[in-house]
Biotite code that builds the C-alpha atoms (Angstrom):
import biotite.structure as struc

atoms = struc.array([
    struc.Atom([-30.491, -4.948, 10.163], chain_id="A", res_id=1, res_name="UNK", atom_name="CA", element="C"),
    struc.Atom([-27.673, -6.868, 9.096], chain_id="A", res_id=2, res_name="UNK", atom_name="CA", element="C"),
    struc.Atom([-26.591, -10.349, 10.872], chain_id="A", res_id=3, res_name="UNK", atom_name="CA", element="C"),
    struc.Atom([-23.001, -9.740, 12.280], chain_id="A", res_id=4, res_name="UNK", atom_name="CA", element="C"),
    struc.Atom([-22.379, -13.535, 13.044], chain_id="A", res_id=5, res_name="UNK", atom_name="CA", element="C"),
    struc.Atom([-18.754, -14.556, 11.309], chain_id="A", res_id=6, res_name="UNK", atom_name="CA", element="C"),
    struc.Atom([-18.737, -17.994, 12.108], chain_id="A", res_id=7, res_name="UNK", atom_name="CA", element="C"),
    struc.Atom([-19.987, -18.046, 7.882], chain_id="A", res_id=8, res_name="UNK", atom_name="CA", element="C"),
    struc.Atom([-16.546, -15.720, 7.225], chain_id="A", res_id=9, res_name="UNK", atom_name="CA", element="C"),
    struc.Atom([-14.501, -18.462, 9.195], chain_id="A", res_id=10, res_name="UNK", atom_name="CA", element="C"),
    struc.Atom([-16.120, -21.539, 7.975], chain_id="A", res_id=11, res_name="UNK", atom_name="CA", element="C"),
    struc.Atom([-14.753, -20.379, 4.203], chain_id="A", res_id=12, res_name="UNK", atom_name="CA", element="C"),
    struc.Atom([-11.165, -19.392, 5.590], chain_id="A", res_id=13, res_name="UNK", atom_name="CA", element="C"),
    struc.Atom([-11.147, -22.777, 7.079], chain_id="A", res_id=14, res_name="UNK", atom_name="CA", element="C"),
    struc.Atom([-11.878, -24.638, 4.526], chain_id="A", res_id=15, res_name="UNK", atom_name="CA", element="C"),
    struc.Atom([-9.912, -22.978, 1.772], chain_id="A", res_id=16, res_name="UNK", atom_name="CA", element="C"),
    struc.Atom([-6.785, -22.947, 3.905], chain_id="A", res_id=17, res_name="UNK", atom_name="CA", element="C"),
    struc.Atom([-7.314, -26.975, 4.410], chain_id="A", res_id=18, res_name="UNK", atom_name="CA", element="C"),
    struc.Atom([-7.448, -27.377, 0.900], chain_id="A", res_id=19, res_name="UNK", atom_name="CA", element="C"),
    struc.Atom([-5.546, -29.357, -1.101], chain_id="A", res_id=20, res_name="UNK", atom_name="CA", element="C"),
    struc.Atom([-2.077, -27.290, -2.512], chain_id="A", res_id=21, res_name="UNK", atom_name="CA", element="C"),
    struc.Atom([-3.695, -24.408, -0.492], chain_id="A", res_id=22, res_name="UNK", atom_name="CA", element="C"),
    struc.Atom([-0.538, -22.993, 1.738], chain_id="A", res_id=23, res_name="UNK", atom_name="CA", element="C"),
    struc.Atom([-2.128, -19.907, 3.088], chain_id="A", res_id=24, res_name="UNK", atom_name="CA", element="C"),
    struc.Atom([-5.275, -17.945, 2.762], chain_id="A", res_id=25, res_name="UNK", atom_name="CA", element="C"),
    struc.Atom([-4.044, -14.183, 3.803], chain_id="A", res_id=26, res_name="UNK", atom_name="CA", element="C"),
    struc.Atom([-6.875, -11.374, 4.281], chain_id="A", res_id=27, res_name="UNK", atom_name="CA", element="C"),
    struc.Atom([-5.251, -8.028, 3.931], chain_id="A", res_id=28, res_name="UNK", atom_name="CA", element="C"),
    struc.Atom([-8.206, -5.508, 4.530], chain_id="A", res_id=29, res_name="UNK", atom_name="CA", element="C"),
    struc.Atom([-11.767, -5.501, 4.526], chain_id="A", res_id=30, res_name="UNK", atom_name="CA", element="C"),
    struc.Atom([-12.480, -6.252, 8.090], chain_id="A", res_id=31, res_name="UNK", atom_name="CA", element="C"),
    struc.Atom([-14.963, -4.374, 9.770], chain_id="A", res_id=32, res_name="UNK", atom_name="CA", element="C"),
    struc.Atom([-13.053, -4.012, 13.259], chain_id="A", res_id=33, res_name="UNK", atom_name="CA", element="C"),
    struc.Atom([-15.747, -2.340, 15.070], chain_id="A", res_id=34, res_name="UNK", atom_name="CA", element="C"),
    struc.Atom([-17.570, -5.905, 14.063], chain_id="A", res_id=35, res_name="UNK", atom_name="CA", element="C"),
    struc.Atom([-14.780, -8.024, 14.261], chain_id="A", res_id=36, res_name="UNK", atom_name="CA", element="C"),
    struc.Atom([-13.988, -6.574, 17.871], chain_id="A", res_id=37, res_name="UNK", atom_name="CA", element="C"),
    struc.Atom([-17.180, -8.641, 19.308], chain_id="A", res_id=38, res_name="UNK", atom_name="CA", element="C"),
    struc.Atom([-15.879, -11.596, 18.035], chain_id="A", res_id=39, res_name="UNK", atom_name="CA", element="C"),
    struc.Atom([-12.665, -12.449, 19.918], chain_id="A", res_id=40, res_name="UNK", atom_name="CA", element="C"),
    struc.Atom([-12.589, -16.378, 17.974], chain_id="A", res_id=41, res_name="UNK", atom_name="CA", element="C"),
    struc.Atom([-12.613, -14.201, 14.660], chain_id="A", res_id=42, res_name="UNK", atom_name="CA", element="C"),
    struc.Atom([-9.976, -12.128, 15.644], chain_id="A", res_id=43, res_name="UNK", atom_name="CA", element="C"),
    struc.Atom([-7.860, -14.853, 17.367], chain_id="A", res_id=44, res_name="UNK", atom_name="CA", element="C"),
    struc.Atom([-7.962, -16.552, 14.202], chain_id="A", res_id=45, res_name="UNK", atom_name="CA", element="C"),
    struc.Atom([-7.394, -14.019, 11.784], chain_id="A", res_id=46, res_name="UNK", atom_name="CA", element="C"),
    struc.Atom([-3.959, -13.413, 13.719], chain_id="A", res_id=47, res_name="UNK", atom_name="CA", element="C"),
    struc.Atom([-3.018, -17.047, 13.330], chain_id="A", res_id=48, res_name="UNK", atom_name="CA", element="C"),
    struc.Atom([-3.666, -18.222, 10.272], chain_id="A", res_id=49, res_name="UNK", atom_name="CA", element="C"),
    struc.Atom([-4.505, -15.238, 8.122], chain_id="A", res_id=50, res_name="UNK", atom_name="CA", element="C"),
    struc.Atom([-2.586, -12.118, 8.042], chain_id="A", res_id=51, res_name="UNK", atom_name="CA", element="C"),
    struc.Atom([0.796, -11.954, 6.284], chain_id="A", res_id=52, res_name="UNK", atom_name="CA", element="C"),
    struc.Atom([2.342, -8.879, 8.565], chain_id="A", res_id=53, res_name="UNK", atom_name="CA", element="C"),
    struc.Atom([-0.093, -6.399, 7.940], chain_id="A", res_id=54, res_name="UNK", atom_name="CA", element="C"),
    struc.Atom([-3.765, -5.945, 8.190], chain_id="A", res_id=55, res_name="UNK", atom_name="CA", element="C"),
    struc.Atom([-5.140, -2.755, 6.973], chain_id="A", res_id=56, res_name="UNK", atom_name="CA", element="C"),
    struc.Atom([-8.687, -1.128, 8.573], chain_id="A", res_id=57, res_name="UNK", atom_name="CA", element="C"),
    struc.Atom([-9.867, 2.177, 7.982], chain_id="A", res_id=58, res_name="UNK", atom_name="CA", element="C"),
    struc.Atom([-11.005, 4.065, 10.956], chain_id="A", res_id=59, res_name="UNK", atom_name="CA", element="C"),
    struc.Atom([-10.543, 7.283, 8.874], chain_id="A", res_id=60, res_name="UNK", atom_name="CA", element="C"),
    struc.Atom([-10.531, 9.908, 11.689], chain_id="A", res_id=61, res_name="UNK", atom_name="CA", element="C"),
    struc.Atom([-10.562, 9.763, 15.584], chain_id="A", res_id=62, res_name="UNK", atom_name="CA", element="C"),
    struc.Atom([-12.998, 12.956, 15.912], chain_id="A", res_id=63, res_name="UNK", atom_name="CA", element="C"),
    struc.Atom([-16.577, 11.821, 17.090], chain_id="A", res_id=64, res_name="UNK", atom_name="CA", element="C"),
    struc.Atom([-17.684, 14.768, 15.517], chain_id="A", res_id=65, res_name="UNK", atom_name="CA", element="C"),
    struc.Atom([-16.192, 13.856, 11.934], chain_id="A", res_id=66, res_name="UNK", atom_name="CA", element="C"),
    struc.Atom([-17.077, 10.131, 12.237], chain_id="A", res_id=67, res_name="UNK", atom_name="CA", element="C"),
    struc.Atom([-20.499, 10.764, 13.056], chain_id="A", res_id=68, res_name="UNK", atom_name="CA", element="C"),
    struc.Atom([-20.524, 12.729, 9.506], chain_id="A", res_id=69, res_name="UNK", atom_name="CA", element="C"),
    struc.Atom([-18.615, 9.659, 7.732], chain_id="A", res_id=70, res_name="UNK", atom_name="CA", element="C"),
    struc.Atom([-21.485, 7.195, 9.646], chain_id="A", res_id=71, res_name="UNK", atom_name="CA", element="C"),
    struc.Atom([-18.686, 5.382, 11.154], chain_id="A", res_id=72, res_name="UNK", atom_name="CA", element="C"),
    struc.Atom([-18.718, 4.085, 15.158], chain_id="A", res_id=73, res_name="UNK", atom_name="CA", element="C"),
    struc.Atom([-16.498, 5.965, 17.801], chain_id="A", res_id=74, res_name="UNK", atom_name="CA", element="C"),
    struc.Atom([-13.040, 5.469, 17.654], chain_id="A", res_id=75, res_name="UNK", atom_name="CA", element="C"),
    struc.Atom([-12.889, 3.259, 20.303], chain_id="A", res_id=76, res_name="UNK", atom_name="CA", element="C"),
    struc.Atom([-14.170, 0.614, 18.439], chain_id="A", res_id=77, res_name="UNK", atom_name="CA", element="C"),
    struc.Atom([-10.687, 0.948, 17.007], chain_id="A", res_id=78, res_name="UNK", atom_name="CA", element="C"),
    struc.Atom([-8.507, 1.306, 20.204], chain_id="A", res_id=79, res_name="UNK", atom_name="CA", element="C"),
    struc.Atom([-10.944, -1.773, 21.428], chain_id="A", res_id=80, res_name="UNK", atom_name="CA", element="C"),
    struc.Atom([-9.925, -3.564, 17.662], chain_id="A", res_id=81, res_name="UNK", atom_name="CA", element="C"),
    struc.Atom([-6.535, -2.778, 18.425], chain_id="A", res_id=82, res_name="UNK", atom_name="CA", element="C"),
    struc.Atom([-6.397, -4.352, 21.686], chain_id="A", res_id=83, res_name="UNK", atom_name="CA", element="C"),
    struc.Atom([-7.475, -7.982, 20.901], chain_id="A", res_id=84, res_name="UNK", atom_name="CA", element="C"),
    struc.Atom([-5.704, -8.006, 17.754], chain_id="A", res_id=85, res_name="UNK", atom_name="CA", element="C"),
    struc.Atom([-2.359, -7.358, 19.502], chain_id="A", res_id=86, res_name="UNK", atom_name="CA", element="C"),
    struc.Atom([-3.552, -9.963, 22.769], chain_id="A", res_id=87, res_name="UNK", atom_name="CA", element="C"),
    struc.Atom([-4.476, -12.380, 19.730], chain_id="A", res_id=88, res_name="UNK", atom_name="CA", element="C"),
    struc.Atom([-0.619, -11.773, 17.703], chain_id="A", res_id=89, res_name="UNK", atom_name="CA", element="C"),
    struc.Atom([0.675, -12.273, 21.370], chain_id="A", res_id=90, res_name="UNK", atom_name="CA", element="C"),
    struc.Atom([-1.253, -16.080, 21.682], chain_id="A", res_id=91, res_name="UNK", atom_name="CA", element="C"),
    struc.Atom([0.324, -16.890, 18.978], chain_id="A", res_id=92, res_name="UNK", atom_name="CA", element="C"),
    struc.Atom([3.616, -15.695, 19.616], chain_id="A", res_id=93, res_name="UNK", atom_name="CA", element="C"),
    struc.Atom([3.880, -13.574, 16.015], chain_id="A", res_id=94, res_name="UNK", atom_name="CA", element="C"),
    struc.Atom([4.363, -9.831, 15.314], chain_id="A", res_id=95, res_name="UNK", atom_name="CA", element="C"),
    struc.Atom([1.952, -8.314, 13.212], chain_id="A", res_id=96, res_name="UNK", atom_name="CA", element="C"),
    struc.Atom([0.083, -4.927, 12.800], chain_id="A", res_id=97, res_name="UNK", atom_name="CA", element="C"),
    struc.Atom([-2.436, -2.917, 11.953], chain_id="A", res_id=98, res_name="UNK", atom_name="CA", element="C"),
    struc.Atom([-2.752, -0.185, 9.211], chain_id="A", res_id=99, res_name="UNK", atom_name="CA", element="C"),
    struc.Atom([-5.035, 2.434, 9.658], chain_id="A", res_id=100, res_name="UNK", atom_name="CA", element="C"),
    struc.Atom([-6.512, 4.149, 6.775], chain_id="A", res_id=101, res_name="UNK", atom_name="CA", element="C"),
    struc.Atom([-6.770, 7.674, 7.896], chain_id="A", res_id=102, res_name="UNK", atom_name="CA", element="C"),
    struc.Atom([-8.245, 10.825, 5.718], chain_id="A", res_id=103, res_name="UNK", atom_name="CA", element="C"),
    struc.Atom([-7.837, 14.501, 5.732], chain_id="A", res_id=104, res_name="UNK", atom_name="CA", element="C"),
    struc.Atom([-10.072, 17.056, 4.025], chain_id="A", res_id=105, res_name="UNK", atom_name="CA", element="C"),
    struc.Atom([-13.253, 14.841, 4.265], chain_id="A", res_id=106, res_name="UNK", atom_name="CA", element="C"),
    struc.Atom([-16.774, 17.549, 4.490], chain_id="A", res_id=107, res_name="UNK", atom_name="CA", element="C"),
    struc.Atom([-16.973, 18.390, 8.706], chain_id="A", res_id=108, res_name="UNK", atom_name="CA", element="C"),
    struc.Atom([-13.125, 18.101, 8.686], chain_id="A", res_id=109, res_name="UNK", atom_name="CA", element="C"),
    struc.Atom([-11.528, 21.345, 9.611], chain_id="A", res_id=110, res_name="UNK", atom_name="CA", element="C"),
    struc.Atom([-8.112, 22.513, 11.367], chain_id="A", res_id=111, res_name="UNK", atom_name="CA", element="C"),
    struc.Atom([-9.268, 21.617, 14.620], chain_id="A", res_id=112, res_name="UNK", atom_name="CA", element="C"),
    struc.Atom([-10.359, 18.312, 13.467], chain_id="A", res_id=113, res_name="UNK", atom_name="CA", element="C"),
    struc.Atom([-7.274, 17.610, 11.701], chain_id="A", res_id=114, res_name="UNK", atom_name="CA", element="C"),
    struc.Atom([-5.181, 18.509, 14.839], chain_id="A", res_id=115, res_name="UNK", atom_name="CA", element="C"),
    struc.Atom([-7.115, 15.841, 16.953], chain_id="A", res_id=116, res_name="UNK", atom_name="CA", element="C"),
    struc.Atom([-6.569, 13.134, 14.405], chain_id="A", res_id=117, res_name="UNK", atom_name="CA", element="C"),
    struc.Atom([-2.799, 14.181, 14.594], chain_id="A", res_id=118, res_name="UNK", atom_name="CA", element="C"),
    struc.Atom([-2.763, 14.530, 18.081], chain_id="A", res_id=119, res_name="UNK", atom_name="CA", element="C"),
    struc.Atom([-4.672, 10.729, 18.535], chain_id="A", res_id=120, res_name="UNK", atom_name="CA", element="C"),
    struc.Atom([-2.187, 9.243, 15.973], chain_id="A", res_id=121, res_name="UNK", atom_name="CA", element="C"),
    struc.Atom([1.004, 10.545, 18.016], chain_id="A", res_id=122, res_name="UNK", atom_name="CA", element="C"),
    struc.Atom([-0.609, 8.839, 21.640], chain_id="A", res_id=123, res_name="UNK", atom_name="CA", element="C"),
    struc.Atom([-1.136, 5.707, 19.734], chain_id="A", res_id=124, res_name="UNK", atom_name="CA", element="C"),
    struc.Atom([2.316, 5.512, 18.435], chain_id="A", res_id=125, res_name="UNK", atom_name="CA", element="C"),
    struc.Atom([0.624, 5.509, 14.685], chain_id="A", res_id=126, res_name="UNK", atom_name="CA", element="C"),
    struc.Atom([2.459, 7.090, 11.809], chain_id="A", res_id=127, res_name="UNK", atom_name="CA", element="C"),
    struc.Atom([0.922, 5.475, 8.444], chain_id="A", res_id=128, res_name="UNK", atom_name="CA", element="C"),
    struc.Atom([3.133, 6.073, 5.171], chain_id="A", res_id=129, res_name="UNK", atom_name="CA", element="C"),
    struc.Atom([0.478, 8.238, 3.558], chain_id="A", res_id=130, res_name="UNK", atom_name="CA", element="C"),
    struc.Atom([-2.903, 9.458, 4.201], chain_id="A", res_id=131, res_name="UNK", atom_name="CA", element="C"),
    struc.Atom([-5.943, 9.387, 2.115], chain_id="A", res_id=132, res_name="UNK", atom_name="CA", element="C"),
    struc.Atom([-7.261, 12.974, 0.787], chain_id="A", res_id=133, res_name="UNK", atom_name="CA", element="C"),
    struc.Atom([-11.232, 13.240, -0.086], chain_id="A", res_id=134, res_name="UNK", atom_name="CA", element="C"),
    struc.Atom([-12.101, 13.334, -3.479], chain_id="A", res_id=135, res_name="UNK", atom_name="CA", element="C"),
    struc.Atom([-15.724, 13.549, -4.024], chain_id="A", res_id=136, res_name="UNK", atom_name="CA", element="C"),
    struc.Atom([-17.204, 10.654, -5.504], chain_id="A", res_id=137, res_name="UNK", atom_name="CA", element="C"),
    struc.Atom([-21.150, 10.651, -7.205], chain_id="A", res_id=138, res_name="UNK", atom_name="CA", element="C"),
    struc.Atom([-24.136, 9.523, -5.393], chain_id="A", res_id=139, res_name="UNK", atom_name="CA", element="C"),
    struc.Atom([-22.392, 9.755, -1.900], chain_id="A", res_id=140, res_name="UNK", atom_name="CA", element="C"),
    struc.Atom([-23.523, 11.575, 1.275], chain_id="A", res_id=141, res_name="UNK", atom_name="CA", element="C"),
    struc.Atom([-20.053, 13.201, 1.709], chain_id="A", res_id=142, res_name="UNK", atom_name="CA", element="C"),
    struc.Atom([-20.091, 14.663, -1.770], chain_id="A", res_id=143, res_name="UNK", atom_name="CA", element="C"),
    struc.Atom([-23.496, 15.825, -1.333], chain_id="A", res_id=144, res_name="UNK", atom_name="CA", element="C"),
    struc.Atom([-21.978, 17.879, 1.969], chain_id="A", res_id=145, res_name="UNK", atom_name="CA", element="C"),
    struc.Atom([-19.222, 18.377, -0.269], chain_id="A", res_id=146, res_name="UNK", atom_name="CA", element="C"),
    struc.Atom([-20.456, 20.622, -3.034], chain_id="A", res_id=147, res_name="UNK", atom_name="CA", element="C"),
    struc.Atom([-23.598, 22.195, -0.731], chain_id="A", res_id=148, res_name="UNK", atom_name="CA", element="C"),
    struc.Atom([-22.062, 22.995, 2.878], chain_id="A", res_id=149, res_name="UNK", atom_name="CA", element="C"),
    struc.Atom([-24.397, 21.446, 4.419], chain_id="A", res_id=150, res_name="UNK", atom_name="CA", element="C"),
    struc.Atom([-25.373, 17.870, 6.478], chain_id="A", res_id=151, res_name="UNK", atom_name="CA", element="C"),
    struc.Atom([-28.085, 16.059, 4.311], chain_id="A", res_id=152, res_name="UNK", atom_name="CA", element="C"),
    struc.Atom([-29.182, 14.859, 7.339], chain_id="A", res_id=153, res_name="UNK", atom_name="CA", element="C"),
    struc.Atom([-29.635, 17.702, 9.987], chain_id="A", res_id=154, res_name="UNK", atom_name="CA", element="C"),
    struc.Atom([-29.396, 20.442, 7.031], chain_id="A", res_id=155, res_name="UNK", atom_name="CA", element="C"),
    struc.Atom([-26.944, 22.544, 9.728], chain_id="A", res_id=156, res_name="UNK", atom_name="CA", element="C"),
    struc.Atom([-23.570, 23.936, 7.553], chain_id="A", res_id=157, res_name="UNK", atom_name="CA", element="C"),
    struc.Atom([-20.465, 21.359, 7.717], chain_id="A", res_id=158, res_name="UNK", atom_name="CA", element="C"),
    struc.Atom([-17.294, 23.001, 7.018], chain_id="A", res_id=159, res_name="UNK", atom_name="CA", element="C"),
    struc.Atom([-15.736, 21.881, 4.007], chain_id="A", res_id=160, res_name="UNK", atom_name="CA", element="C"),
    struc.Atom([-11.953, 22.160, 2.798], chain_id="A", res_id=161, res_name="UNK", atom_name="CA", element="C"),
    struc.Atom([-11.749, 23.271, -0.842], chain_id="A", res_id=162, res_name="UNK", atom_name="CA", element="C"),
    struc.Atom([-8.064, 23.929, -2.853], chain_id="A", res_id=163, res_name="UNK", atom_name="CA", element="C"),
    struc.Atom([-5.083, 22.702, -3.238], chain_id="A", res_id=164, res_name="UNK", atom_name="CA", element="C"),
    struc.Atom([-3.237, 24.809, -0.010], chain_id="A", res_id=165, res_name="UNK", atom_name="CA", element="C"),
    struc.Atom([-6.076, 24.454, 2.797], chain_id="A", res_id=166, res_name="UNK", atom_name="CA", element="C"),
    struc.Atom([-6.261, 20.414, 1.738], chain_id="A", res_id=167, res_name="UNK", atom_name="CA", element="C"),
    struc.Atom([-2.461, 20.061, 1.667], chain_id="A", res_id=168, res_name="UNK", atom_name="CA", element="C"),
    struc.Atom([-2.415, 21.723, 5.103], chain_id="A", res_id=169, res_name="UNK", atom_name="CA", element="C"),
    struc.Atom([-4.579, 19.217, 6.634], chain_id="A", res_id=170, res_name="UNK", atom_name="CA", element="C"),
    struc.Atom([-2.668, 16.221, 5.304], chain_id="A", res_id=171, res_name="UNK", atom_name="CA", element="C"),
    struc.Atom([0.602, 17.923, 6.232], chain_id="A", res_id=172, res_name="UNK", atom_name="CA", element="C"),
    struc.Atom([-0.798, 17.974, 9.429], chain_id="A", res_id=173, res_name="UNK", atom_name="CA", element="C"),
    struc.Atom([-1.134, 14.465, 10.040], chain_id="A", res_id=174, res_name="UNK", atom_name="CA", element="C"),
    struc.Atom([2.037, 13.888, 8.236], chain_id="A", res_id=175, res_name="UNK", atom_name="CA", element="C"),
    struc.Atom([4.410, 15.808, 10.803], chain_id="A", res_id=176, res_name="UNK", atom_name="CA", element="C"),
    struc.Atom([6.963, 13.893, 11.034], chain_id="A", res_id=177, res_name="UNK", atom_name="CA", element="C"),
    struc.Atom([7.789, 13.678, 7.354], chain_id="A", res_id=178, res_name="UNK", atom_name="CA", element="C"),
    struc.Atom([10.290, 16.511, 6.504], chain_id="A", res_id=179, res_name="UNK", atom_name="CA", element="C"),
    struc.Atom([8.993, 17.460, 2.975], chain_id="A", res_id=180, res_name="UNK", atom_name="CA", element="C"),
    struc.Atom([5.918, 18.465, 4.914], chain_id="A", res_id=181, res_name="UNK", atom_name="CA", element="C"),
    struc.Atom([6.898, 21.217, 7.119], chain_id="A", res_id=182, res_name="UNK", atom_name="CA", element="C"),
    struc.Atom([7.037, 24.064, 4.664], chain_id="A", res_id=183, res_name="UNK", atom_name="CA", element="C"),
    struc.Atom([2.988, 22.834, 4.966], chain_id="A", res_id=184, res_name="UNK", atom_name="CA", element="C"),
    struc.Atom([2.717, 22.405, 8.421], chain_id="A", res_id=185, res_name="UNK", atom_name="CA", element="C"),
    struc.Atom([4.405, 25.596, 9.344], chain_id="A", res_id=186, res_name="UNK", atom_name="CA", element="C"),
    struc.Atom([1.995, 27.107, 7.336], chain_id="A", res_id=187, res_name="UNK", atom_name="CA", element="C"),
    struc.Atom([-0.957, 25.545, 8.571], chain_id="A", res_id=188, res_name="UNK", atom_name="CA", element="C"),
    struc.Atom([0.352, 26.326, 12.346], chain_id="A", res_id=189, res_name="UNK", atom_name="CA", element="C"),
])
């Protein structure tokens, strides 16, 4: 329902960066990659002018399954996101990344779950400094599935992770590498 045109979006990074005293305009995070993806000027530009080393997005979880609970696309909007952003840092001959914003113990997230995420991080060559546990928040979807069990939606159960040791598992999981996880990872093996 919503127009997905960011010629708008560039018009305003254009013209603040060719303002007067203006040096750079940077945009650290708030992209929508699975929109930005279908807009290969947007991203091309973004890489040139506007991101100072890092860009963080959040695809949150590589299980269809779990994104379909968050609402968010497939993660292959991300791999896809990926892809043009690193053709796009190659046109213009700089070195920059992505961040992903993954998280662990989100309602429909179980071990399994957590091992895929883990498991699609190490392909991609991702290992992000920290990971993002759920906390419920009010008048949201997931903390509706949250505190009932249940999908709001199709009213089937969603498994939920509740304490301290099964959400400290998950995030240990997708942590592996880090040594002052592995008392929690052995565990959760």
């Amino acid at each position: 329902h919503y127009g997905t045109d960011h010629k708008p979006y560039l018009d305003l990074l254009r013209k603040a960066r060719n303002l007067p005293g203006v040096k750079r305009v940077f945009v650290n995070s708030g992209i929508r990659y699975d929109l930005a993806a279908e807009d290969d000027e947007f991203v091309e530009e973004l890489a040139k002018f506007h991101v100072a080393g890092t860009l963080t997005v959040a695809p949150e979880h590589a299980s269809d399954k779990v994104l379909d609970k968050m609402r968010k696309p497939p993660i292959t909007h991300f791999k896809d996101f990926m892809r043009r952003f690193k053709a796009a840092n190659e046109a213009a001959g700089k070195e920059q990344y992505v961040v992903p914003y993954f998280q662990c113990a989100h309602p429909g997230v179980g071990p399994e779950e957590t091992i895929e995420l883990a498991l699609f991080m190490k392909a991609e060559g991702l290992r992000p400094r920290q990971v993002q546990m759920f906390m419920p928040t009010p008048a949201t979807l997931a903390t509706a599935m949250y505190f009932s069990g249940f999908d709001p939606h199709t009213k089937k159960p969603v498994y939920v992770a509740k304490g301290d040791r099964e959400r400290s598992r998950q995030r240990a999981l997708l942590l592996y590498w880090k040594r002052e996880e592995w008392p929690h990872l052995r565990e959760a093996l």
